[in-house]
C-alpha positions as CSV (number, residue, x, y, z in Angstrom):
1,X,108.5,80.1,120.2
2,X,107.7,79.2,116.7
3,X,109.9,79.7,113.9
4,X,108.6,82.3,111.3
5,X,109.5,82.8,107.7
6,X,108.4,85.7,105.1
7,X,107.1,83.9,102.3
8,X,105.7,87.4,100.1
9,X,107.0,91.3,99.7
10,X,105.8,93.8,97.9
11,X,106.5,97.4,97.9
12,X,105.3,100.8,95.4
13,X,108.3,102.9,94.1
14,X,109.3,105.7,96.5
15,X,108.9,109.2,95.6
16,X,106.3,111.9,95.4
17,X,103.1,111.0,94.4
18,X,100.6,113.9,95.8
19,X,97.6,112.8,93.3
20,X,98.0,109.3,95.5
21,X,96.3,108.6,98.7
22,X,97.8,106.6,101.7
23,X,94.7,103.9,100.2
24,X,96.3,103.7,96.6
25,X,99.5,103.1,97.9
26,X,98.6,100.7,100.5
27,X,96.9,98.3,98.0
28,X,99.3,98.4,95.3
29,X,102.0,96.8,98.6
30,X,99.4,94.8,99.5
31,X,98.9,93.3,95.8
32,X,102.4,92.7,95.3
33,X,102.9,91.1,98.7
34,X,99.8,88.5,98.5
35,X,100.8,88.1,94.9
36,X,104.0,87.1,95.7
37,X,103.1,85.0,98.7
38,X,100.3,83.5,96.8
39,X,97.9,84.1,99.5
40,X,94.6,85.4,99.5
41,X,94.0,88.0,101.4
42,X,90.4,86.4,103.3
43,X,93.0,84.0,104.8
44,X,95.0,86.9,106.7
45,X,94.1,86.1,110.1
46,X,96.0,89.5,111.8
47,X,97.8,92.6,110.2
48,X,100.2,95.2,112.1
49,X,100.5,98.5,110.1
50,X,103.1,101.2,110.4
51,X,102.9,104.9,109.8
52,X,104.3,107.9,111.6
53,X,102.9,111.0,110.5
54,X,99.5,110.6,108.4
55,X,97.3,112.1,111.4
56,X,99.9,115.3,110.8
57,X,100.1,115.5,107.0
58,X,96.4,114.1,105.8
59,X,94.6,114.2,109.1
60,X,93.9,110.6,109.4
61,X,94.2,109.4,113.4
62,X,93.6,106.3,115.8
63,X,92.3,103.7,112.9
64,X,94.6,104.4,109.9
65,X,95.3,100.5,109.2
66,X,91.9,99.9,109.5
67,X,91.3,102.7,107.2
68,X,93.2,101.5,104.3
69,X,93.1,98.0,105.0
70,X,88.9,98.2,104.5
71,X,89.7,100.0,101.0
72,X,91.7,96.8,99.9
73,X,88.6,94.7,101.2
74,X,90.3,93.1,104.0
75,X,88.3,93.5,107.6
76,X,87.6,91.6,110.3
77,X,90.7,90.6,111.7
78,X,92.9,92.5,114.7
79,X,94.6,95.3,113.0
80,X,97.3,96.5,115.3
81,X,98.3,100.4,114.1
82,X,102.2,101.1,115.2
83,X,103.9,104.6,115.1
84,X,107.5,104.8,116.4
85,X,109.3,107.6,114.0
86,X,110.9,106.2,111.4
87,X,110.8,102.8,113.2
88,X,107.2,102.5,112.5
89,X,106.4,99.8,110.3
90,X,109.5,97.4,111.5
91,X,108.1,97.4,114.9
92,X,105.0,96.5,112.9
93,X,106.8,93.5,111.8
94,X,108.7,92.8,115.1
95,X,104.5,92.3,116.3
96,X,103.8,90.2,113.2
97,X,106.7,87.8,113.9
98,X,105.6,87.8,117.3
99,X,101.7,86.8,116.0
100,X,103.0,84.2,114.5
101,X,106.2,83.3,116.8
102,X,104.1,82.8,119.7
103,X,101.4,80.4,118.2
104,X,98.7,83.4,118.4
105,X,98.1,83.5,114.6
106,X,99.6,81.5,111.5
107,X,99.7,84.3,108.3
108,X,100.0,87.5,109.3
109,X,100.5,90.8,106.8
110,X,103.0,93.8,107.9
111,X,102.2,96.8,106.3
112,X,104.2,100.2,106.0
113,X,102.8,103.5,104.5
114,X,103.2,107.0,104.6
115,X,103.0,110.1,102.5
116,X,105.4,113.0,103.5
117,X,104.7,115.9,100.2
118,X,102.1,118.2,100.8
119,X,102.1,121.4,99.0
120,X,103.0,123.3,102.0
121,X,106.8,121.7,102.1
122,X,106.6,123.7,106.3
123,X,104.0,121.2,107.4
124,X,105.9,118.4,105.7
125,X,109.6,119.4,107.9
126,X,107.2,120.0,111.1
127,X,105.8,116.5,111.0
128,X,109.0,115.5,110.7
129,X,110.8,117.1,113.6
130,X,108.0,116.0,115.8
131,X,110.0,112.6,116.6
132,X,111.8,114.5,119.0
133,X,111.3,115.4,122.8
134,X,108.8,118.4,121.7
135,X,109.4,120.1,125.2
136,X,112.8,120.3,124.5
137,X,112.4,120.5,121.0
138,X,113.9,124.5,120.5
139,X,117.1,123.0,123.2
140,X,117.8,120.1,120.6
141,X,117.4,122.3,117.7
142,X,120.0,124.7,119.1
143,X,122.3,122.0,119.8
144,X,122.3,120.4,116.7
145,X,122.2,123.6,114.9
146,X,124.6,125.6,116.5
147,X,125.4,128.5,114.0
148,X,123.6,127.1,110.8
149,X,120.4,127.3,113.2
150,X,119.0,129.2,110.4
151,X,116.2,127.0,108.1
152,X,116.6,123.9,110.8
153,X,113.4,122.2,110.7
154,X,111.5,124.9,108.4
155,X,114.2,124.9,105.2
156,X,114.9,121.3,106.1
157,X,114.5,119.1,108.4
158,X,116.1,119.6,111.7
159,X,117.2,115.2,111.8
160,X,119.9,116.6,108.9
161,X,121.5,119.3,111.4
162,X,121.2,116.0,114.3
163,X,123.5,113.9,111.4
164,X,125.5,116.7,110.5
165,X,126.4,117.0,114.1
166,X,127.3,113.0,114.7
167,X,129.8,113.9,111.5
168,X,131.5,116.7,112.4
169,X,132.1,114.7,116.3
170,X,133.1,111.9,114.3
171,X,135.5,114.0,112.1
172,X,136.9,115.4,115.0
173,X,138.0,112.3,116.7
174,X,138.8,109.8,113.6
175,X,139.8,112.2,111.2
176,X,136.8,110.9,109.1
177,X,136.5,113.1,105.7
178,X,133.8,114.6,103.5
179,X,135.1,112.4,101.1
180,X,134.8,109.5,102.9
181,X,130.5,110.3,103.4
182,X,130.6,111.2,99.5
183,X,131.4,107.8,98.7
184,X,128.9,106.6,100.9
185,X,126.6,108.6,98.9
186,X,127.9,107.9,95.8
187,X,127.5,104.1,96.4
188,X,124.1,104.2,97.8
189,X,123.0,106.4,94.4
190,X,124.6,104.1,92.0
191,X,122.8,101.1,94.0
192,X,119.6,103.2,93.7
193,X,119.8,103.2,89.9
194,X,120.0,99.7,89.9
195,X,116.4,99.8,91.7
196,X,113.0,99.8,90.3
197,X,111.9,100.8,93.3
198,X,114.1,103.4,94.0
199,X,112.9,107.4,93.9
200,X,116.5,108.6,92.7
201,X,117.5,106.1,90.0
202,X,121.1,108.0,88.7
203,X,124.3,106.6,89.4
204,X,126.3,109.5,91.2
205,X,130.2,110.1,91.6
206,X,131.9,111.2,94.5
207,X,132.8,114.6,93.0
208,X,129.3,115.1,91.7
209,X,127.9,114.6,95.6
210,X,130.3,117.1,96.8
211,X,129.4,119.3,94.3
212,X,125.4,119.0,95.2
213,X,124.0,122.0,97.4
214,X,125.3,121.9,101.2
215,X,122.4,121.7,103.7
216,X,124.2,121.5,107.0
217,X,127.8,121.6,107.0
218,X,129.7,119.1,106.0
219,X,126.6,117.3,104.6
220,X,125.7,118.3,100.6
221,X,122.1,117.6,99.8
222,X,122.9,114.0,97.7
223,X,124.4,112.8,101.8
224,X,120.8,113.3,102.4
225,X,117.7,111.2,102.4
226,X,114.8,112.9,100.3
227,X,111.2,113.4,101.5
228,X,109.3,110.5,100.1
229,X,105.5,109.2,99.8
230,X,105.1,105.2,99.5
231,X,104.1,101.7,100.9
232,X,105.7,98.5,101.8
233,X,103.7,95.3,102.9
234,X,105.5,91.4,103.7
235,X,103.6,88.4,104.4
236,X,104.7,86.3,107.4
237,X,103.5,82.8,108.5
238,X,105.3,79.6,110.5
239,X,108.2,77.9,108.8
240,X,105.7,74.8,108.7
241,X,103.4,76.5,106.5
242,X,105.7,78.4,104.6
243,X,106.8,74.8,102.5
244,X,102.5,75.1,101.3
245,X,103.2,78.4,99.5
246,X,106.9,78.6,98.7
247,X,110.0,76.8,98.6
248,X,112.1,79.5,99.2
249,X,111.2,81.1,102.5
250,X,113.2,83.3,104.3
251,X,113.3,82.8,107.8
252,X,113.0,85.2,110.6
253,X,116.3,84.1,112.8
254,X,115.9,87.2,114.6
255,X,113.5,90.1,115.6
256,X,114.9,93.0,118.2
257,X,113.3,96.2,119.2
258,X,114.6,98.6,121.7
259,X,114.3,101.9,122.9
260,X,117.3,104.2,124.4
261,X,118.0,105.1,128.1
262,X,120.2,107.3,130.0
263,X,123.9,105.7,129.6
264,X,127.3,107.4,130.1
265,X,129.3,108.6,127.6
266,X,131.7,105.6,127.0
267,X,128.6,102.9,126.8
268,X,127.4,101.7,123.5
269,X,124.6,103.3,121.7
270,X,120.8,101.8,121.4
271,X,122.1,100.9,118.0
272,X,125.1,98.9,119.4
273,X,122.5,96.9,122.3
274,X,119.8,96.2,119.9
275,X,122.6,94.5,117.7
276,X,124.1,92.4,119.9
277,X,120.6,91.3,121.3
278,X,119.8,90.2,117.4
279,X,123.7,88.4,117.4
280,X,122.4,86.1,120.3
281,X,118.9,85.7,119.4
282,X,120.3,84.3,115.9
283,X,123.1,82.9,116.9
284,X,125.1,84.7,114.3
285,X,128.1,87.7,114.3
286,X,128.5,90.5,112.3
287,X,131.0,88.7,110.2
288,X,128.8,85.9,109.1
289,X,126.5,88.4,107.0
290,X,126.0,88.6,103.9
291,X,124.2,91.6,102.9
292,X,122.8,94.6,105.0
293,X,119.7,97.7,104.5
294,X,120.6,99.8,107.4
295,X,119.4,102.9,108.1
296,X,121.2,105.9,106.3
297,X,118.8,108.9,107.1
298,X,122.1,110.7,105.7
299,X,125.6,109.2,104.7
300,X,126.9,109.5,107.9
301,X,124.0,107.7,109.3
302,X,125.5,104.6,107.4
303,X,129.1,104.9,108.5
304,X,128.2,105.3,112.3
305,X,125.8,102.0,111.4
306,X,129.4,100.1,110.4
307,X,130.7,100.6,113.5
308,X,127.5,100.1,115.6
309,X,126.4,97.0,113.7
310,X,130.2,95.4,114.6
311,X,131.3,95.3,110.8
312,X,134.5,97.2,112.1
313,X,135.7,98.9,115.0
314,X,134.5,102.1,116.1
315,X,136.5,104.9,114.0
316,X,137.2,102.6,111.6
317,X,133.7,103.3,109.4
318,X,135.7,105.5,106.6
319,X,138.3,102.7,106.4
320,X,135.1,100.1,105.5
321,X,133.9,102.3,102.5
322,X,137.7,103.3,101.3
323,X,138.4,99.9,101.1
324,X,135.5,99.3,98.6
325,X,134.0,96.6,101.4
326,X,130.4,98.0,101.5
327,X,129.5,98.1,97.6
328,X,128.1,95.5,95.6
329,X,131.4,94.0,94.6
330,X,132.5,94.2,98.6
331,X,132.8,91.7,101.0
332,X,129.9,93.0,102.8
333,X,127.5,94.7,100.8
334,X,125.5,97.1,102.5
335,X,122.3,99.3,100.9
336,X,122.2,97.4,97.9
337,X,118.6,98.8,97.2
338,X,120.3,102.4,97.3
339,X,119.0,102.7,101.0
340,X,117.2,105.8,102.4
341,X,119.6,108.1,100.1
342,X,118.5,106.7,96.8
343,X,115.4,104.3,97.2
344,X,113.9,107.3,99.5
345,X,112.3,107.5,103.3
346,X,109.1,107.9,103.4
347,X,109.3,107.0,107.3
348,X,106.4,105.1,108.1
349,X,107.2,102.6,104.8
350,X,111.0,102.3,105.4
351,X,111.4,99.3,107.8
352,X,109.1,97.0,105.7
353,X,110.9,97.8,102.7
354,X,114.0,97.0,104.4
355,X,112.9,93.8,105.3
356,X,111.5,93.4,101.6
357,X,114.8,94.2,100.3
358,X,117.0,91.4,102.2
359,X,114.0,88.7,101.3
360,X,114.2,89.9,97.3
361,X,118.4,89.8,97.6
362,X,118.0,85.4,99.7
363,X,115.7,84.5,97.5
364,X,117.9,85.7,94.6
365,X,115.5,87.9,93.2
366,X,116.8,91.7,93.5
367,X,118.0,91.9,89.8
368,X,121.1,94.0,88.6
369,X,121.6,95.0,92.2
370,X,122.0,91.0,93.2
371,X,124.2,90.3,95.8
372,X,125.8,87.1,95.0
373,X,125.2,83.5,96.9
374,X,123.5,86.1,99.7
375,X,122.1,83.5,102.4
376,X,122.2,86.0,105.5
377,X,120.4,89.6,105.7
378,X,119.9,91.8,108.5
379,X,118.3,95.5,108.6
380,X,118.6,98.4,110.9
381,X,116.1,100.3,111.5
382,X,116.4,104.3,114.2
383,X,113.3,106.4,114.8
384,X,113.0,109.6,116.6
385,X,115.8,111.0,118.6
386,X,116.3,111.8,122.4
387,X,119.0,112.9,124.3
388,X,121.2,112.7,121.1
389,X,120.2,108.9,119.8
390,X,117.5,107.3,119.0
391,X,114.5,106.9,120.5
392,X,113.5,103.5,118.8
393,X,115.5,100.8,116.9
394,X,114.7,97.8,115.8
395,X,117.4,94.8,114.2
396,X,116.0,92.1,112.1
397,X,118.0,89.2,110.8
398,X,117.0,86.8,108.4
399,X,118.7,83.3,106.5
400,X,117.5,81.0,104.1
């Protein structure tokens, strides 16, 4: 296998844009990400494309890459479309690095899009809650529910009542505190005001995230990732190649997707596997990172990531974000771009903007929300849930 490097990112700001098409968005990533590289786009050779919902919210099925990718005059080429939840558009890139890793194609673009609004917010919280066993679907909302069953997945979308259960089983057995989520919240929000990018761009307190409406007990509205539209698009090629357009590549040490299974209790998570797969493949441990974009659907999202991802020991995730470790100032910053809670989630665009996030912060280039001397990233990446995890997750670490 070849070695492959990013060498261009670009993303839109998140947030809600319902006089923008899936096209608009698309292209302005695109842009930025061939722009960056310094690549033109006729010498794209393959492109992988990530969204989860459009065929639900605009209509567009089976050829949405193709669609948009003919609107920014690029055609000809394999266009592989990928939908996996909220996984979508990194397993886009886990098949780009694989392009490229296997000697198949040498500059390969990764796309992610996807536009959640609609004017009919129903629609909107039903696409959502169709990354979930839909047979079962009524079983898992009752579940997850239990008595706040009331609004799940028509008020709000029925993934907050699936967090808001982890937390309360996590507050049971650890003693883990509202307080401790808040400031997970709190962080990620002052992070996102750092961020250009970022659809919520006001530094919160812990007191005011408390105070924010409660959606499912004990998660308030700010522990909660917001309904988002947007578009995120990297450039990949072999390390070789990458010294033609750039001489500051980031490197690919690592690409991991997985899916869950049937495990007992006591086993660790999909989350946990993935991770350790991504350790080997890289040849690198949780305590040799220097910066992290993991996936915090909801706050408690991030603090079960801690403890998934090995940055501490399970029940110790409240300890990690008391102790100041995970903020920009910490030992091991984590959501620097404000993550999910702040920079948004619009599903289909969230793994490529990730990934866009941890090549910005190597290269040096992420602004007032630098990490500093950060030479290791990794991202995490969950989509869809079954039998109470995730259906899909993919682990992506990167160096310079």
């Amino acid at each position: 296998m070849r070695q492959v490097a990013v060498i261009g990112a670009g993303m839109t700001r998140f947030g809600k844009h319902l006089e923008r098409s899936l096209k608009d968005l698309a292209r302005e990533a695109i842009e930025a990400a061939l722009g960056s590289a310094g690549v033109d786009k006729a010498k794209l050779e393959a492109a992988t494309v990530g969204n989860a919902v459009a065929g639900l919210i605009t209509g567009q099925e089976c050829i949405r890459g193709q669609v948009v990718l003919r609107a920014c005059g690029i055609g000809g080429i394999p266009v592989i479309n990928t939908e996996n939840a909220c996984a979508s558009s990194s397993t886009a890139f886990h098949l780009a690095w694989l392009y490229v890793a296997s000697g198949m194609y040498d500059l390969v673009l990764a796309l992610g899009m996807e536009k959640l609004f609609h004017p009919d917010k129903q629609r909107t919280f039903q696409a959502i809650g169709s990354g979930v066993d839909v047979e079962r679907a009524e079983e898992f909302a009752r579940q997850m529910s239990g008595e706040q069953s009331v609004g799940a997945g028509e008020l709000r979308s029925i993934f907050m009542d699936y967090y808001a259960y982890l937390a309360r089983q996590h507050m049971a057995r650890y003693g883990t505190t509202r307080e401790q989520f808040a400031r997970i919240a709190a962080k990620n929000h002052t992070n996102g005001s750092l961020n250009p990018h970022a659809q919520y761009q006001t530094p919160r307190t812990v007191a005011e995230v408390l105070a924010s409406p409660l959606i499912a007990a004990p998660l308030t509205r700010m522990m909660c990732s917001p309904i988002g539209d947007g578009a995120a698009a990297v450039v990949v090629t072999t390390a070789e190649r990458a010294r033609q357009y750039t001489t500051k590549p980031v490197f690919v040490r690592a690409s991991v997707l997985g899916s869950s299974e049937d495990h007992s209790p006591d086993a660790p998570d999909v989350i946990a596997k993935v991770a350790q797969r991504a350790y080997a493949m890289a040849g690198l441990g949780p305590h040799e990172l220097h910066v992290l974009e993991v996936h915090d659907a909801t706050a408690p999202a991030e603090l079960l990531a801690y403890e998934a991802l090995g940055l501490c020991a399970a029940g110790e995730g409240g300890k990690l974000i008391d102790d100041g470790l995970t903020t920009l100032a910490g030992r091991i910053p984590v959501n620097p771009s404000g993550g999910l809670l702040a920079k948004g989630h619009p599903v289909g665009a969230t793994g490529v903007a990730q990934i866009a996030e941890i090549f910005w912060q190597l290269r040096g280039e992420a602004g007032r929300r630098q990490v500093p001397h950060a030479r290791v990233g990794l991202t995490e990446n969950g989509g869809g849930v079954i039998r109470g995890e995730n259906a899909a997750v993919a682990v992506h670490i990167f160096t310079v």
